[in-house]
Every structure is written in C-alpha cells, then in structure tokens.
C-alpha positions as CSV (number, residue, x, y, z in Angstrom):
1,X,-12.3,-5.0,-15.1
2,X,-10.2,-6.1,-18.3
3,X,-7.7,-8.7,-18.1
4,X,-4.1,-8.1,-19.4
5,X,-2.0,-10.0,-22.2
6,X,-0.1,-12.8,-20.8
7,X,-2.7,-14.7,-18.8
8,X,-1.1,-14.0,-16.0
9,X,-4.4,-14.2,-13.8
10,X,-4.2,-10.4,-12.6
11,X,-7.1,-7.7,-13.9
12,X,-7.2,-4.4,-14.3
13,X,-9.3,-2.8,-12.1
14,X,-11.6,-0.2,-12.2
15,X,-12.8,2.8,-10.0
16,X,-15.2,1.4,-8.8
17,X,-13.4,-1.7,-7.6
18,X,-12.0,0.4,-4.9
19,X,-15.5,1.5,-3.6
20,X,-15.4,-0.9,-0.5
21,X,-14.3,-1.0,3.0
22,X,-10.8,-0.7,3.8
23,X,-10.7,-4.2,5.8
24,X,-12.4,-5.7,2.5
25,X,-10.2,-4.1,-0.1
26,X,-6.6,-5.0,1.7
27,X,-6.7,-8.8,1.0
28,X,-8.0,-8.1,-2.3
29,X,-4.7,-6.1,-2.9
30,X,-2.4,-9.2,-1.9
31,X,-0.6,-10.7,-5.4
32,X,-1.2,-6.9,-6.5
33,X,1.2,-5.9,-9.5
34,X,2.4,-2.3,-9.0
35,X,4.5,-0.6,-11.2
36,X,5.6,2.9,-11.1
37,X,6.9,4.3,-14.4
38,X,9.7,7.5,-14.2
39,X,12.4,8.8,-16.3
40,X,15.2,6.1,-14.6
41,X,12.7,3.1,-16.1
42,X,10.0,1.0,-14.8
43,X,9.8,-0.7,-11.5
44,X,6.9,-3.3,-10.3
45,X,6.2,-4.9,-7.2
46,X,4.4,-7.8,-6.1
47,X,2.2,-7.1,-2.9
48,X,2.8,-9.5,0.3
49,X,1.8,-7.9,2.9
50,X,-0.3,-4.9,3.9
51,X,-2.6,-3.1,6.4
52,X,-6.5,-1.5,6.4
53,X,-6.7,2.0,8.0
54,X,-10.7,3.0,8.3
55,X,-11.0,6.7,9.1
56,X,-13.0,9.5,10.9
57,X,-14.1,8.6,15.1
58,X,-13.7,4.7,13.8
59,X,-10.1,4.1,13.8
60,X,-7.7,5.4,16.1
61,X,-4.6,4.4,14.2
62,X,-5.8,6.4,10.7
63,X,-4.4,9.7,9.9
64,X,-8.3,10.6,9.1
65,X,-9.2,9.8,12.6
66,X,-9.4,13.2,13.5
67,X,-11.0,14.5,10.4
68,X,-9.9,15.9,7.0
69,X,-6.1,18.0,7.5
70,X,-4.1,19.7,4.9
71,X,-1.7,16.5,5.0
72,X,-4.9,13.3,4.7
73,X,-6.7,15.4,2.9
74,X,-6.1,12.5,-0.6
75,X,-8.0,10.0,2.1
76,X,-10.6,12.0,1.4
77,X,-11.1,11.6,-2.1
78,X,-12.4,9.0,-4.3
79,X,-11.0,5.4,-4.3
80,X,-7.9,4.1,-6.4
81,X,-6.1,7.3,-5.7
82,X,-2.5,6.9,-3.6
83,X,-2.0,8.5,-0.2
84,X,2.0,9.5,0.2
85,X,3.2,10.6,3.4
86,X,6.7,11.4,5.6
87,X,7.3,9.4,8.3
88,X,10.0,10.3,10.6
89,X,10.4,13.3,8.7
90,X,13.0,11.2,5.8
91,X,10.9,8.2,4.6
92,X,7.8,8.3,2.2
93,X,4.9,5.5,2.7
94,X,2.2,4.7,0.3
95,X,-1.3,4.1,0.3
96,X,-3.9,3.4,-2.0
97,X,-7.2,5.3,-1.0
98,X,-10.2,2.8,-0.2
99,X,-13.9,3.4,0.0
100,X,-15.9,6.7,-1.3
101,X,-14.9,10.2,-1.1
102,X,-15.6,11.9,2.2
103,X,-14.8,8.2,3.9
104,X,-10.8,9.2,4.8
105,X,-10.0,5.1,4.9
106,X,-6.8,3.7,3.1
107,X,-4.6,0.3,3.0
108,X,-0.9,0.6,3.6
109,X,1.2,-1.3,1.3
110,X,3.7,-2.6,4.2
111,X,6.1,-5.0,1.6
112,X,6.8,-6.9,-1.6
113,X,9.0,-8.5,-4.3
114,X,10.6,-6.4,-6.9
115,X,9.4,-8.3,-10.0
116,X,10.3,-6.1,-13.0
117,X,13.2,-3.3,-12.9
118,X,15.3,-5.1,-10.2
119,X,18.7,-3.4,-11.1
120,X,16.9,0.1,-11.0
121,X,15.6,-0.8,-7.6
122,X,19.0,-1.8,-6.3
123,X,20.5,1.3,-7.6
124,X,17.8,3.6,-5.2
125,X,18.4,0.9,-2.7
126,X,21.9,1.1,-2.3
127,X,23.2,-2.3,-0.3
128,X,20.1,-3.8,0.3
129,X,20.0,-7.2,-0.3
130,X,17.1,-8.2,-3.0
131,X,15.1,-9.5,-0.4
132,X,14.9,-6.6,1.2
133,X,14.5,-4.6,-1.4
134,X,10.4,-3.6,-1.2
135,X,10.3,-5.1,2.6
136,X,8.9,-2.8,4.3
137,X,6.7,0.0,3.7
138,X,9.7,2.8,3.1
139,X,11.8,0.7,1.0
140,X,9.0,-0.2,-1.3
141,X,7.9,3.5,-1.8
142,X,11.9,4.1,-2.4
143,X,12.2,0.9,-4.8
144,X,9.2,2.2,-6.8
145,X,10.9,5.5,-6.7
146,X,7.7,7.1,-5.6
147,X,8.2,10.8,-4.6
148,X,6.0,12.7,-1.5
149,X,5.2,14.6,-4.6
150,X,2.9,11.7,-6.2
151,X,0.7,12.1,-3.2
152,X,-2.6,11.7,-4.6
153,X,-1.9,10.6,-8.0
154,X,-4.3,8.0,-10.0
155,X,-3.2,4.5,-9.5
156,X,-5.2,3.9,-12.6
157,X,-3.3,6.2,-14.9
158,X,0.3,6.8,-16.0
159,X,2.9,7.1,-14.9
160,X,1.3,4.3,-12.5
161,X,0.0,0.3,-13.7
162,X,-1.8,-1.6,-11.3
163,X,-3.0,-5.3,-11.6
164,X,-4.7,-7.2,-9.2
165,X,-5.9,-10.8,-9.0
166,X,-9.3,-11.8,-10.4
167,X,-10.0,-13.5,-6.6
168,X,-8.2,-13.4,-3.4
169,X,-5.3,-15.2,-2.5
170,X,-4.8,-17.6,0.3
171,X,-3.2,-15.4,3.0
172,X,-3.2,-14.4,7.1
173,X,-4.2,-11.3,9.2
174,X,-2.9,-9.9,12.8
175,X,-2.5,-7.0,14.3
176,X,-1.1,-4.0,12.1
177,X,2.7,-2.9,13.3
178,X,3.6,0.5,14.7
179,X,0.2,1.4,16.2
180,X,-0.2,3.0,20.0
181,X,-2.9,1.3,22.0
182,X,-5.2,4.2,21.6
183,X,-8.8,3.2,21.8
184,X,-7.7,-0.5,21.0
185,X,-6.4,0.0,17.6
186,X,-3.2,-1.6,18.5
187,X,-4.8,-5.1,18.8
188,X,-7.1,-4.5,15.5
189,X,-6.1,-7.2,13.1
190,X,-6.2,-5.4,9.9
191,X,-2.6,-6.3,8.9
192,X,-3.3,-9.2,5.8
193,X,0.5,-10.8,4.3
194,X,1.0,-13.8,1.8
195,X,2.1,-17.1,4.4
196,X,5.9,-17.9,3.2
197,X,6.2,-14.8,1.3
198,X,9.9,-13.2,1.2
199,X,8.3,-10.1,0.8
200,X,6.4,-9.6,3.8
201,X,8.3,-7.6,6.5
202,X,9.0,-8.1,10.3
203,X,6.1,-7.6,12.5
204,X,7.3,-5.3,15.4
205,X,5.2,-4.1,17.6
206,X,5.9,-0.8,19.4
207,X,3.8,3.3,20.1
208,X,3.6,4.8,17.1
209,X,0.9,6.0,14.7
210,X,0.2,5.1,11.1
C-alpha cells in the first residue's frame, strides 16, 4: 500500500488488502475515505459505521447464504470490488467485496460524514440535514451518487478513490440491524461504528434480510 500526499494517515490499499475475512476487514474499513467521481463532481465519505456479511451455509443474514444468484453474483468475485443492490425495490446499498473469489462475503457500509463535495451531496439529498446526509446505508450510496449500475465496479480504479487508515481505529461492535433471527444471525455482532461519531446511524432492530 502507498500513502497519499497530505499525511493525512490514510493508505491506499491494494488487492490483496481485501483478501481477509469479512469480520476482519470491516473495522479495518472504519475512518475509510471513499470518494466517488461522476459528471456532477466529486463526493467523499468518511466511514463510521458498518457491518461484516460472511457467505455460503455460514451466515444466514448474507445474500450469498444460499449460493451464487444472478443478483450476489459480484460477492463472488475477487476482493476490493463493490456489491450494489435494491432494497425495497427504490434504494441502492453498497458493499465492498471481502475475502477471495468463490468466498460470497462482503461489509456493508451502513453510514458516514460527507467530507468533500458537500453541496453536491445536499443537492441529491434534497432536505436532509448534513448530518444526515451519508447516515445510513441508502443515503450514503445516494450522497455518493452511486448508481445499481456500478454494481461490481473496482473500488481501486476510477471513477472510485478509496483510502483507508494505516491501523485500526478505536471503535465498538453489536449486533448488525435489519436481520431476521434465522439460524442466530440476528444476535451476530458483526456491526463495527466509530464511538461519538455523527455519522453512524440508528440501530433498529427489526425481520428483515441484508
């Protein structure tokens, strides 16, 4: 990994910094730098919270629980890549793939802090306050203005940028939000935020699958 101008103490990582388990590789993630380059301008957010989904027969929660469909096929793939989905049918979430290809495991990136491109990411926003803007796992895919259509995309190649920091931050796990009680996932605590962070988002716990 090569670290960037500014001393900022975020590195650039490379493929094979992904190549871990998904439980291992969310912490890592929180302080993350994100940005997402279109034609509207750049947008980058600062990770605060997110959540590890492992994958075939070990993790009831995962979309690759199952095995490989048309839609988690990207979990699939190498590490580093970026898993976009629907939920509810309206609103995309993102992922960054985890592990080695053929290993369907993935973290969530559940909130953050707009840090460069705010006024772009109020204007996809609408009224959101700029709290809220990346607080949650929908509004930070919309901030970013990241499209179903990146699904699978290189997080280590334009038009994305990702930094992460050289060690892991300070930070607290429980259990992830939104997950049935299937097989016990709903108690797993693979959910990791930043204490005191305004970006991470409101735990609520309630049946429904990642």
């Amino acid at each position: 990994m090569s670290a960037p101008a500014g001393g900022d103490h975020l590195v650039r990582p490379d493929r094979e910094w992904f190549a871990r388990d998904s439980v291992e590789l969310a912490p890592l993630l929180l302080g993350a730098v994100l940005a997402h380059e279109t034609d509207e301008g750049r947008v980058a957010v600062r990770l605060a919270e997110v959540e590890a989904y492992r994958g075939v027969g070990e993790d009831p929660g995962s979309h690759g629980f199952r095995g490989m469909t048309a839609r988690n096929a990207v979990m699939f793939g190498e590490g580093g890549h970026l898993y976009a989905y629907f939920t509810y049918g309206m609103h995309v979430c993102i992922n960054i793939v985890a592990g080695w290809a053929g290993r369907s495991a993935g973290v969530l990136l559940r909130g953050g802090t707009i840090v460069e491109g705010v006024e772009l990411a109020r204007a996809r926003r609408g009224r959101s306050t700029d709290r809220d803007l990346a607080r949650g796992p929908a509004r930070l895919a919309q901030a970013l203005g990241v499209p179903l259509a990146r699904n699978g995309a290189d997080l280590l190649a334009p038009p994305f940028e990702l930094r992460v920091p050289a060690a892991a931050l300070p930070h607290e796990t429980g259990p992830r939000t939104g997950i049935s009680g299937a097989g016990g996932a709903v108690d797993y605590p693979w959910r990791f935020w930043l204490p005191g962070d305004p970006g991470v988002s409101v735990y609520r716990r309630h049946p429904r699958s990642h």
